[in-house]
C-alpha positions as a Markdown table, in Angstrom:
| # | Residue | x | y | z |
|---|---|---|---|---|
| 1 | Unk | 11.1 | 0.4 | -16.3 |
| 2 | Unk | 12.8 | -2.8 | -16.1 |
| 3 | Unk | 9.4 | -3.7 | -15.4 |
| 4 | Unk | 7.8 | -3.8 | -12.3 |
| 5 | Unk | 9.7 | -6.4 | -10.3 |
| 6 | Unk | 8.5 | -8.5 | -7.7 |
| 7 | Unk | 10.5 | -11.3 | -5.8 |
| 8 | Unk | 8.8 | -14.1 | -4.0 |
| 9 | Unk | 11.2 | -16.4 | -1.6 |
| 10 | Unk | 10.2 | -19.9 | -1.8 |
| 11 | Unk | 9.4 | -21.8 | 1.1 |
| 12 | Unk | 12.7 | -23.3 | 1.7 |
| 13 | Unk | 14.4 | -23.0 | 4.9 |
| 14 | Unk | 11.2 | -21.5 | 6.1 |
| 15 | Unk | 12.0 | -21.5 | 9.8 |
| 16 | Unk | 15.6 | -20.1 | 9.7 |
| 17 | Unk | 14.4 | -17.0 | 7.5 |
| 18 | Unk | 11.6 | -16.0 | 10.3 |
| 19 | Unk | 14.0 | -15.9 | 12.4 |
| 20 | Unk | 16.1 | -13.5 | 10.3 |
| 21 | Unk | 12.5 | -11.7 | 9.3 |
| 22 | Unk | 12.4 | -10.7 | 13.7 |
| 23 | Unk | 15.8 | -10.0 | 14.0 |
| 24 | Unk | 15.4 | -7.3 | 11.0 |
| 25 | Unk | 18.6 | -8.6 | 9.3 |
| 26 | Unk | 17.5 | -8.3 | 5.2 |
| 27 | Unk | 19.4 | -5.4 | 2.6 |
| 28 | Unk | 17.4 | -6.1 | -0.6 |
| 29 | Unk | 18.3 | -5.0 | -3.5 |
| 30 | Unk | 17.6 | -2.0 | -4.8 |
| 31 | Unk | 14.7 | -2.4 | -6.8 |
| 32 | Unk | 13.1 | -5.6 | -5.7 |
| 33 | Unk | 10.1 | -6.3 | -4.0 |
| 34 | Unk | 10.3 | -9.6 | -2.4 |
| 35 | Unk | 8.0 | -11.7 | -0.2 |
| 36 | Unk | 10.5 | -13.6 | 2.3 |
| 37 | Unk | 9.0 | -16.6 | 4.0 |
| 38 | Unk | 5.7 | -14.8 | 3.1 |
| 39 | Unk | 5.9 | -12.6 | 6.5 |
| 40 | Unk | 8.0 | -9.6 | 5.0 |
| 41 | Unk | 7.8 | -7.5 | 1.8 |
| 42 | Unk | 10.9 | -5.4 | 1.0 |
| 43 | Unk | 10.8 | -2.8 | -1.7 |
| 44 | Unk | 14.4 | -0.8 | -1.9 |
| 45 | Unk | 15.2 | -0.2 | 1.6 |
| 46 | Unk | 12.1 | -0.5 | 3.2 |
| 47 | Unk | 10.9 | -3.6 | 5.2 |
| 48 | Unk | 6.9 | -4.2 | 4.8 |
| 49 | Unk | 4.4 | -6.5 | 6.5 |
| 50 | Unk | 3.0 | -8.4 | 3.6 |
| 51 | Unk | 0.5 | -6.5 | 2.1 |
| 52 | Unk | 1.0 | -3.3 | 3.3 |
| 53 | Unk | 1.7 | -2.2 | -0.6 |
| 54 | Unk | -1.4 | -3.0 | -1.0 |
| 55 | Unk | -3.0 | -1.3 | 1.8 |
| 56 | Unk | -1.0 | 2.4 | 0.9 |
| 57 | Unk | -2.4 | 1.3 | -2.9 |
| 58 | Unk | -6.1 | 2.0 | -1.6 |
| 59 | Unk | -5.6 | 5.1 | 0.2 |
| 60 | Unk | -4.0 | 7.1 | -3.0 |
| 61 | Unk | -6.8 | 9.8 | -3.3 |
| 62 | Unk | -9.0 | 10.6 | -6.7 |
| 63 | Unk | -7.5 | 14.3 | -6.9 |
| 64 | Unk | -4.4 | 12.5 | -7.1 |
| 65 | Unk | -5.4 | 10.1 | -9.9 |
| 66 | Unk | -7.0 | 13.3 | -11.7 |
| 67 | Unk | -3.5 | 14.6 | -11.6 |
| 68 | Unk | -1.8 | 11.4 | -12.8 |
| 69 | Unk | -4.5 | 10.9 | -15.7 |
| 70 | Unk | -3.3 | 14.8 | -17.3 |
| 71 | Unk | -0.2 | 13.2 | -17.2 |
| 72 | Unk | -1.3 | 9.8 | -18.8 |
| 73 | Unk | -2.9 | 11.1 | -21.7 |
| 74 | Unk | -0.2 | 13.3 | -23.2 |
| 75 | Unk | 2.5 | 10.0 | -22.1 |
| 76 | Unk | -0.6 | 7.9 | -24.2 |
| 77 | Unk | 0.0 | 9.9 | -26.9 |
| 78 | Unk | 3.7 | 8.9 | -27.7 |
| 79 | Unk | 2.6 | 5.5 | -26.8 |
| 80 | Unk | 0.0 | 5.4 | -29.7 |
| 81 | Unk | 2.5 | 6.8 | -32.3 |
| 82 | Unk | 5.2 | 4.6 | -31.0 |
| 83 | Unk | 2.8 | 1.5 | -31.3 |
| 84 | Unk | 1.8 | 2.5 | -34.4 |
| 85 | Unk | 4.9 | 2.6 | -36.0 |
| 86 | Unk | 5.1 | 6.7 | -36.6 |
| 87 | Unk | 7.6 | 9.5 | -36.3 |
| 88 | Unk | 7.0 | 10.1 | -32.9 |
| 89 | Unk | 9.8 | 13.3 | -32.5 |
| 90 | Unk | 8.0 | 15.9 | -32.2 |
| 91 | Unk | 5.7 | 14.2 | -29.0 |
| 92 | Unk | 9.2 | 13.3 | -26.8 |
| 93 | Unk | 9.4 | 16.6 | -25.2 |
| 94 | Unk | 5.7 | 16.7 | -24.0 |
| 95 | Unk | 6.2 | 13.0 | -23.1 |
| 96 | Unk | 9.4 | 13.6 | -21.4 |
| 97 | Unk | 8.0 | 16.6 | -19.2 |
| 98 | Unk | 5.0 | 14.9 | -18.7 |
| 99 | Unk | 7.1 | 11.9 | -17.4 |
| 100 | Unk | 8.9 | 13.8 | -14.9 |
| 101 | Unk | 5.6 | 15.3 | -13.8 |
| 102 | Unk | 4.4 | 12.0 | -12.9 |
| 103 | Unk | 7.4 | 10.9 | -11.2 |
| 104 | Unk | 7.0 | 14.0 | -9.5 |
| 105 | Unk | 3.7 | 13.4 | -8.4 |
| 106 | Unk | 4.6 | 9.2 | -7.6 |
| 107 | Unk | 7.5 | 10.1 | -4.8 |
| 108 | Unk | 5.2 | 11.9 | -2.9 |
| 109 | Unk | 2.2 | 9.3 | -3.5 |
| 110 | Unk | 2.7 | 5.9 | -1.0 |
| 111 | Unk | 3.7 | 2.8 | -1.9 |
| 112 | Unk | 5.0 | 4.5 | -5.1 |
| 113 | Unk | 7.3 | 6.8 | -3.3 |
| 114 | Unk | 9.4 | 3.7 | -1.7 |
| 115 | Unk | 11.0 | 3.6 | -5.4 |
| 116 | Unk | 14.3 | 4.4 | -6.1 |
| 117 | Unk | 12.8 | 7.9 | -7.3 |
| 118 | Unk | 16.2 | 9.2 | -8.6 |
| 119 | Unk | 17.1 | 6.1 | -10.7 |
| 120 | Unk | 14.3 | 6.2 | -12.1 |
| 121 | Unk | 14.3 | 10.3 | -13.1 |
| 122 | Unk | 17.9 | 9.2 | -14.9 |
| 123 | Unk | 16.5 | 6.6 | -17.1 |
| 124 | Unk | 13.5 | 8.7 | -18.1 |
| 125 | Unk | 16.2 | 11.4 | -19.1 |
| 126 | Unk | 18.4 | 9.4 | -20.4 |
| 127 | Unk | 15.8 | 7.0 | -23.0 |
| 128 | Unk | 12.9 | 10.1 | -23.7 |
| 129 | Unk | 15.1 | 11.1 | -27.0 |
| 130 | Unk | 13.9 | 11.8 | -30.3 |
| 131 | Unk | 16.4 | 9.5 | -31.4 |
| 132 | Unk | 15.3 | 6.0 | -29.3 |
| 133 | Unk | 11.6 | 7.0 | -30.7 |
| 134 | Unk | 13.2 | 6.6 | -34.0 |
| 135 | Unk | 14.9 | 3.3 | -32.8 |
| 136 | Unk | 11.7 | 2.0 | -31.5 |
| 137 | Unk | 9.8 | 2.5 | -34.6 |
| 138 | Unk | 13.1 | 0.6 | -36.7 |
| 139 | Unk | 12.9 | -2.2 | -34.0 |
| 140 | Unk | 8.8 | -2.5 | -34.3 |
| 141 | Unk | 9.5 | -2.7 | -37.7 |
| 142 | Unk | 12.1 | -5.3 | -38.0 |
| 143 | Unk | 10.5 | -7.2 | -35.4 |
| 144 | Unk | 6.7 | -7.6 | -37.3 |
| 145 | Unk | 9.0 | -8.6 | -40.1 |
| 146 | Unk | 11.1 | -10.9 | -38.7 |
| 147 | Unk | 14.0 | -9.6 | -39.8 |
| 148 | Unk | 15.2 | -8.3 | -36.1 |
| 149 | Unk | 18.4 | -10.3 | -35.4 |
| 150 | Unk | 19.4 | -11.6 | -32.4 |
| 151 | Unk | 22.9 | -9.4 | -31.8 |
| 152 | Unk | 20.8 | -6.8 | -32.4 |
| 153 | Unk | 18.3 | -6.2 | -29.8 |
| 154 | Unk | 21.2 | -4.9 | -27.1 |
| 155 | Unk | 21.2 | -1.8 | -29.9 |
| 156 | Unk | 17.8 | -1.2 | -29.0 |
| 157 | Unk | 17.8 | -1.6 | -25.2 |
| 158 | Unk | 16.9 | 2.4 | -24.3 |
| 159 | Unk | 14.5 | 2.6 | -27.2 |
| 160 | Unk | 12.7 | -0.6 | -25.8 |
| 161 | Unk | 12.9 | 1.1 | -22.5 |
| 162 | Unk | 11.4 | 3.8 | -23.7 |
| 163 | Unk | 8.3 | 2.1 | -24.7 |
| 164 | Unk | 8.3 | 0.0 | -21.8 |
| 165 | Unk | 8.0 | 3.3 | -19.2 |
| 166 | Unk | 5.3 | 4.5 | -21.4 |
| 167 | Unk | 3.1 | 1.7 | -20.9 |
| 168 | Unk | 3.6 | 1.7 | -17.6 |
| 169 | Unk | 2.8 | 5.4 | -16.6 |
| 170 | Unk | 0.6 | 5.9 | -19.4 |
| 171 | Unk | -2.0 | 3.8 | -18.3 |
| 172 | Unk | -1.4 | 3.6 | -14.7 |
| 173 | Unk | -4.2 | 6.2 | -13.7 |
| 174 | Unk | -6.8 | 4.3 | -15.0 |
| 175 | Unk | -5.8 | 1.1 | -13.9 |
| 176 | Unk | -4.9 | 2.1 | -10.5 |
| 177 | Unk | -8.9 | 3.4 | -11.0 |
| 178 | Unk | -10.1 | 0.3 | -11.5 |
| 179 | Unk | -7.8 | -1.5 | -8.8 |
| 180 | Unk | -9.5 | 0.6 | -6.3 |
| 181 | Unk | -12.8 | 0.4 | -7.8 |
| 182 | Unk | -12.9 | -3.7 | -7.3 |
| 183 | Unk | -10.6 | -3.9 | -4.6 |
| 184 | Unk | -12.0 | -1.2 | -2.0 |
| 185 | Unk | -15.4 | -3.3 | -2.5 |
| 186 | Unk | -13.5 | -6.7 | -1.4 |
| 187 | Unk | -11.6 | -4.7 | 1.1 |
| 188 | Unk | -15.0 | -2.5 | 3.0 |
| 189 | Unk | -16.1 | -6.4 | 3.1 |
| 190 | Unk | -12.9 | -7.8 | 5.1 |
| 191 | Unk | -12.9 | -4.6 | 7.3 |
| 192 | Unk | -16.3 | -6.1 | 8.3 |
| 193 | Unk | -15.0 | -9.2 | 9.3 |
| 194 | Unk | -14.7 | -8.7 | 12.6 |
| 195 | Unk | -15.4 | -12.4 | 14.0 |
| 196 | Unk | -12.4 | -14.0 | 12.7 |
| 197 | Unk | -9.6 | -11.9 | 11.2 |
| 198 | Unk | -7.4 | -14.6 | 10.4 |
| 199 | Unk | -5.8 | -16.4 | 7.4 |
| 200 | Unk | -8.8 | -19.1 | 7.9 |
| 201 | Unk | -11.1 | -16.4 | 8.2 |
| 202 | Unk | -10.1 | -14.2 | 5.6 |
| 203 | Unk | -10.1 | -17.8 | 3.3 |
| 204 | Unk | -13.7 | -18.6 | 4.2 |
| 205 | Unk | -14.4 | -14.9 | 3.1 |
| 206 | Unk | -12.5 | -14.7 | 0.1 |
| 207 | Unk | -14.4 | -18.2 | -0.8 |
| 208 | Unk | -17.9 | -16.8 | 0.0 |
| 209 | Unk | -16.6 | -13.3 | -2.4 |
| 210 | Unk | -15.8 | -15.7 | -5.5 |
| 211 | Unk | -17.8 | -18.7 | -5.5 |
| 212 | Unk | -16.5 | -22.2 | -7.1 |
| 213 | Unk | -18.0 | -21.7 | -10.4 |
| 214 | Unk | -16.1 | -18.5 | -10.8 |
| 215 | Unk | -13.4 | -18.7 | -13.5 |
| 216 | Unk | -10.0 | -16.3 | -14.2 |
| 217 | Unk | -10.5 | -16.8 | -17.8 |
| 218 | Unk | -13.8 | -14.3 | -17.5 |
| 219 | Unk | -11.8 | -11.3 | -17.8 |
| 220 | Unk | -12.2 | -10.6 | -14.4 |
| 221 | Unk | -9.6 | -7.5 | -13.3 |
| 222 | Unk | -9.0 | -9.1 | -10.1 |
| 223 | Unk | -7.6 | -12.7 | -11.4 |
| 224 | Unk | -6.5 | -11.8 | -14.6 |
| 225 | Unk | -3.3 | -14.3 | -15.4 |
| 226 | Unk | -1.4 | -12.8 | -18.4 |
| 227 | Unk | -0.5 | -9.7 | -15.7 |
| 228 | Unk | 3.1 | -11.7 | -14.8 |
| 229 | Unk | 5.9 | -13.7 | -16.0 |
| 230 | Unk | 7.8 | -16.4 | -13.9 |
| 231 | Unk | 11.5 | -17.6 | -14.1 |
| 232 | Unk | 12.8 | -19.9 | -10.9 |
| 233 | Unk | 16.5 | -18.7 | -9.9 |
| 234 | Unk | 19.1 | -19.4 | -7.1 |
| 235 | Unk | 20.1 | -16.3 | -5.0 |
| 236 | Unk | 22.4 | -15.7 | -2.2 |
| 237 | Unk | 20.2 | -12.8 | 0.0 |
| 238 | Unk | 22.5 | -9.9 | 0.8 |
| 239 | Unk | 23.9 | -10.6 | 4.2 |
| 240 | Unk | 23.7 | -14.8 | 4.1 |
| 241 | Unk | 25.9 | -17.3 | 2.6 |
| 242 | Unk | 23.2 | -20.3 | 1.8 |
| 243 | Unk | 21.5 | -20.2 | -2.1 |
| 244 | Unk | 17.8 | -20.6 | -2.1 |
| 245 | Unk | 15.4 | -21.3 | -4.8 |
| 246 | Unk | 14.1 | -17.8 | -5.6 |
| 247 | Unk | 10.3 | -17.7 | -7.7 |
| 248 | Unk | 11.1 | -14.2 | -9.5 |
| 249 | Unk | 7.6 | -12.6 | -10.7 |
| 250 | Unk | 8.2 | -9.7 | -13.7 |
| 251 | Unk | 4.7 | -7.9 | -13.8 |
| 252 | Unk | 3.5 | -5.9 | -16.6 |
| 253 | Unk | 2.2 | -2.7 | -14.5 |
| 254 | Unk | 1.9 | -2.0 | -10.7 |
| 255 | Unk | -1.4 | -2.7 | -9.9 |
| 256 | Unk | -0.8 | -6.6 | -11.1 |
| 257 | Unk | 1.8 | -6.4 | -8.4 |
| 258 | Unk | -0.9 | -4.6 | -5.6 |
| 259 | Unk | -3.5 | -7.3 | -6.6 |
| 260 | Unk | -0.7 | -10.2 | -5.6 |
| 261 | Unk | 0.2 | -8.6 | -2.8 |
| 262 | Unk | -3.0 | -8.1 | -1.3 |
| 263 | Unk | -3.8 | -11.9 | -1.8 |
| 264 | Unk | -0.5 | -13.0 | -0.5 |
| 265 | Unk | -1.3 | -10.9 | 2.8 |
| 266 | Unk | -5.0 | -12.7 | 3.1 |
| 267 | Unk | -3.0 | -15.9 | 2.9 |
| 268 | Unk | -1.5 | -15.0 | 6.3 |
| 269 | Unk | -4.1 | -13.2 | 8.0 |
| 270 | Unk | -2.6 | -9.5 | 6.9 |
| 271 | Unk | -5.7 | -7.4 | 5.9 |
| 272 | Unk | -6.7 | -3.8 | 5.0 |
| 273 | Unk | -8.7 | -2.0 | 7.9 |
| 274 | Unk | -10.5 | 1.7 | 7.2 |
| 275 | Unk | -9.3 | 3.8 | 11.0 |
| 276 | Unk | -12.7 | 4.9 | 12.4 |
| 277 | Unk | -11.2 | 8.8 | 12.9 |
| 278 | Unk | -8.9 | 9.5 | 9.6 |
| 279 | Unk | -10.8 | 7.3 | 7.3 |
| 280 | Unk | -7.8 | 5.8 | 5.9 |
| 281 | Unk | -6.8 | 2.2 | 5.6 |
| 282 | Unk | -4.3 | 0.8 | 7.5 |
| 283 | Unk | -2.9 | -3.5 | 7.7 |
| 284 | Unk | -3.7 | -5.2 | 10.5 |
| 285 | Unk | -1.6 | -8.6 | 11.1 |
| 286 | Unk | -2.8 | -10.4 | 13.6 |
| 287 | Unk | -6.5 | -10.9 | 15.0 |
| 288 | Unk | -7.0 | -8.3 | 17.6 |
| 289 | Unk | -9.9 | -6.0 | 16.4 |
| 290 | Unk | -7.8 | -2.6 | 15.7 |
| 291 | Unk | -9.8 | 0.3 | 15.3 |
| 292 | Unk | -7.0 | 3.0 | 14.4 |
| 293 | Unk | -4.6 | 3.5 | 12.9 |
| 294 | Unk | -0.9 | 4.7 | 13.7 |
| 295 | Unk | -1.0 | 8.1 | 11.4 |
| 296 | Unk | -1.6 | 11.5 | 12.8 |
| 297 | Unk | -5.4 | 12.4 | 13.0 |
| 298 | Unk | -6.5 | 15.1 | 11.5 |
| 299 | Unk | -7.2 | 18.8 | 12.7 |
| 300 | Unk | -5.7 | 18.0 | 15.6 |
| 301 | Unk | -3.5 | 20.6 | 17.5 |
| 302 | Unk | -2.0 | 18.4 | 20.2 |
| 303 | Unk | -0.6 | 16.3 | 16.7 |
| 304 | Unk | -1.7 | 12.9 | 18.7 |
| 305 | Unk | -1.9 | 9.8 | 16.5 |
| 306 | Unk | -5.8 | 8.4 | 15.6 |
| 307 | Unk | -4.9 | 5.7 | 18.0 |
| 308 | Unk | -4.3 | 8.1 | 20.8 |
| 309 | Unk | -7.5 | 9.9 | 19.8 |
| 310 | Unk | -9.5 | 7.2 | 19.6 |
| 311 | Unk | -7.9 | 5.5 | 23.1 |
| 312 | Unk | -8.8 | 8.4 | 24.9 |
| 313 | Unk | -12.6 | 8.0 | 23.6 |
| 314 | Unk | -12.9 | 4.5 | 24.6 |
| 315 | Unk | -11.8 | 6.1 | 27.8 |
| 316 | Unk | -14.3 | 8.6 | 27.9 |
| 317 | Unk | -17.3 | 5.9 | 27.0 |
| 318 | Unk | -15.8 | 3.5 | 29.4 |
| 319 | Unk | -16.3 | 6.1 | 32.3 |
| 320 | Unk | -19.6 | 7.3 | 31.4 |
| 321 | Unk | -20.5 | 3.9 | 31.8 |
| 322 | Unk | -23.2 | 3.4 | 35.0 |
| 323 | Unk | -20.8 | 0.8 | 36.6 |
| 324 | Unk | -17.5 | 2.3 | 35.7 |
| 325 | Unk | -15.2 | 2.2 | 39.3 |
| 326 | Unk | -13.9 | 6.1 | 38.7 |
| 327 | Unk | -17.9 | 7.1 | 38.7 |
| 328 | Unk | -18.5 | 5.2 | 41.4 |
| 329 | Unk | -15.6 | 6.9 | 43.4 |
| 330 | Unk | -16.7 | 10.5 | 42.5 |
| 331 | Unk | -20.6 | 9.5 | 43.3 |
| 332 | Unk | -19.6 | 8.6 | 46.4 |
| 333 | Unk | -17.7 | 11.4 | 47.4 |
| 334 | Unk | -20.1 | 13.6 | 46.1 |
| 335 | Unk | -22.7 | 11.8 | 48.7 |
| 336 | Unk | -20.1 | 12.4 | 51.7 |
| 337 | Unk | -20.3 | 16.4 | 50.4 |
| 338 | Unk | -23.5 | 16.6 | 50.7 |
| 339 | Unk | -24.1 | 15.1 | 53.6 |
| 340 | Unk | -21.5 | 17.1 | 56.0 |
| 341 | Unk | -23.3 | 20.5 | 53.7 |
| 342 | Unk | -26.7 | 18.8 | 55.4 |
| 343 | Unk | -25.4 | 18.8 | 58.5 |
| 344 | Unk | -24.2 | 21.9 | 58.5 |
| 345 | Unk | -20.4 | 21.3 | 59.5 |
| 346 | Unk | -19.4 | 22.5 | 55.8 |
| 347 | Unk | -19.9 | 25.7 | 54.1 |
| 348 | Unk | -22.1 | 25.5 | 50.7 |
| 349 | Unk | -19.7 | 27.5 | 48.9 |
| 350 | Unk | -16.5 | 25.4 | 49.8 |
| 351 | Unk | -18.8 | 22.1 | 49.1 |
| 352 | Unk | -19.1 | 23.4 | 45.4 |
| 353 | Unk | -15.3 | 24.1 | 45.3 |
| 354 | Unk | -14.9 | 20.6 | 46.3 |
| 355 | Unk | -17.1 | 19.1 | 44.3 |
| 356 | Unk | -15.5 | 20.9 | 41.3 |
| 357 | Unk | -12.1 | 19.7 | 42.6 |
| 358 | Unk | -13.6 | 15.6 | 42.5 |
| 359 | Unk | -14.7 | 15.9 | 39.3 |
| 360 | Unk | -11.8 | 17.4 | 37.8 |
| 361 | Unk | -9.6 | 14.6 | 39.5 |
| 362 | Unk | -11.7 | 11.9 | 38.3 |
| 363 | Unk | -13.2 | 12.7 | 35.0 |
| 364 | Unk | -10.4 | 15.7 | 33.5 |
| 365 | Unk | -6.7 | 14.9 | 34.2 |
């Protein structure tokens, strides 16, 4: 798969490139995933708030995963005869359908869908082949001996890639599983930090979550370090003409690359928030305390978005309020009614048409 690539722009010439972040000016490449000046996340053509990879990561449902995993275990199959050095022909078909499926099921499955889908449905074609599981098992081979020379490895290229897109998809149901298992916990605690939804305040939180005598080297899902590889380059961004020094972050499967991109949001007060109507969670960036999200709610006819929903109940609470100004209004109409109906200069009938009339105006447009 080329593994799981994930670009990180250092800090240099921080100010110009926020600039270019508002302006909306970045063509990324391809397959990259890059955080620019830590504001923006790019992944092929689409331009993300840091963390929002995340965020999409956490709303992926468990029928979903069910489907991946039947999918897994038959790809887990070829990957256990592959690692174990076997003939491994007669599993490619299975794996190769079974491969397909998944892709199938990833392009309509956020953040996995932002992938170049079709590139990827080429290579899967082109390396699951009877005869690069054959390669693999010569190259496994030759490299446990150490007799795999170094003008050789380009010969084995599609059968590496070949193992390589079997370890990704055939474990990535679990460990997307256990992403959401520790993450959602983390996450249900940020949503409830409503006093101070910042970088600070997500800092003080993340501090009180893991306390200083926690250590990565525990095993710990959520910090583990052997999930990535670094190599420092100098790029030219598409679109500029200035080199910058580019941190370049290879990571072994996609939930390594959620995890990072989660933590990179906290660090500038970009968080995941659960919408009080859909259920779903949504990335807030800045401090206001956003209830909904922007997605379409659900069940409803009129289509309206849950913020629209859940505007118009704040509405609705706000004016059942005792010292709302639109109650006071129809209260005091309604007094003026009944008075004139006491005096007898209206009719009783027309005073209830009226009174119907106020309400509507104040309480049902």
């Amino acid at each position: 798969m080329d593994r799981c690539r994930f670009l990180y722009i250092s800090m240099i010439e921080l100010r110009k490139m926020k600039k270019q972040d508002r302006r909306g000016k970045h063509e990324p490449r391809t397959d990259d995933i890059g955080f620019f000046g830590r504001i923006r996340s790019y992944m092929r053509e689409k331009t993300l708030p840091v963390g929002a990879l995340a965020c999409d990561a956490l709303n992926v449902p468990a029928d979903t995963i069910a489907k991946m995993n039947e999918q897994c275990e038959k790809i887990n199959l070829l990957l256990g005869i592959l690692n174990a050095g076997q003939d491994a022909s007669a599993l490619c078909p299975i794996a190769t359908e079974a491969a397909l499926t998944m892709l199938d099921i990833l392009s309509q499955t956020p953040p996995f869908s932002y992938m170049n889908i079709s590139k990827h449905r080429e290579r899967i074609e082109k390396v699951f082949t009877v005869d690069n599981a054959l390669k693999y098992v010569e190259f496994a081979i030759k490299a446990a001996t150490n007799s795999l020379q170094f003008e050789e490895i380009q010969n084995f290229a599609d059968a590496m890639m070949l193992q390589r897109y079997t370890a990704v998809f055939g474990h990535l149901a679990y460990s997307l599983g256990e992403y959401q298992t520790a993450m959602l916990d983390f996450a249900e605690k940020s949503d409830g930090n409503e006093a101070e939804r910042t970088a600070e305040g997500f800092a003080k939180m993340f501090g009180d979550y893991f306390p200083p005598e926690f250590s990565i080297t525990e095993g710990n899902a959520w910090m583990s370090t052997l999930n990535n590889s670094v190599q420092y380059i100098s790029v030219i961004r598409p679109g500029e003409k200035v080199a910058k020094l580019v941190k370049r972050m290879h990571y072994v499967s996609f939930v390594g690359m959620f995890r990072s991109d989660l933590f990179e949001g906290l660090c500038v007060g970009h968080a995941p928030k659960k919408c009080k109507i859909c259920g779903k969670w949504f990335l807030t960036t800045n401090a206001r305390h956003t209830k909904y999200c922007g997605g379409y709610a659900p069940g409803d006819k009129l289509h309206r978005t849950c913020r629209q929903i859940g505007n118009l109940k704040g509405r609705e609470q706000r004016e059942l309020a005792d010292d709302h100004p639109v109650k006071q209004i129809y209260e005091k109409r309604l007094n003026t009614i009944n008075r004139y109906v006491k005096r007898g200069t209206l009719d009783a009938d027309l005073a209830e048409v009226m009174k119907s009339w106020q309400r509507i105006k104040c309480f049902e447009r």
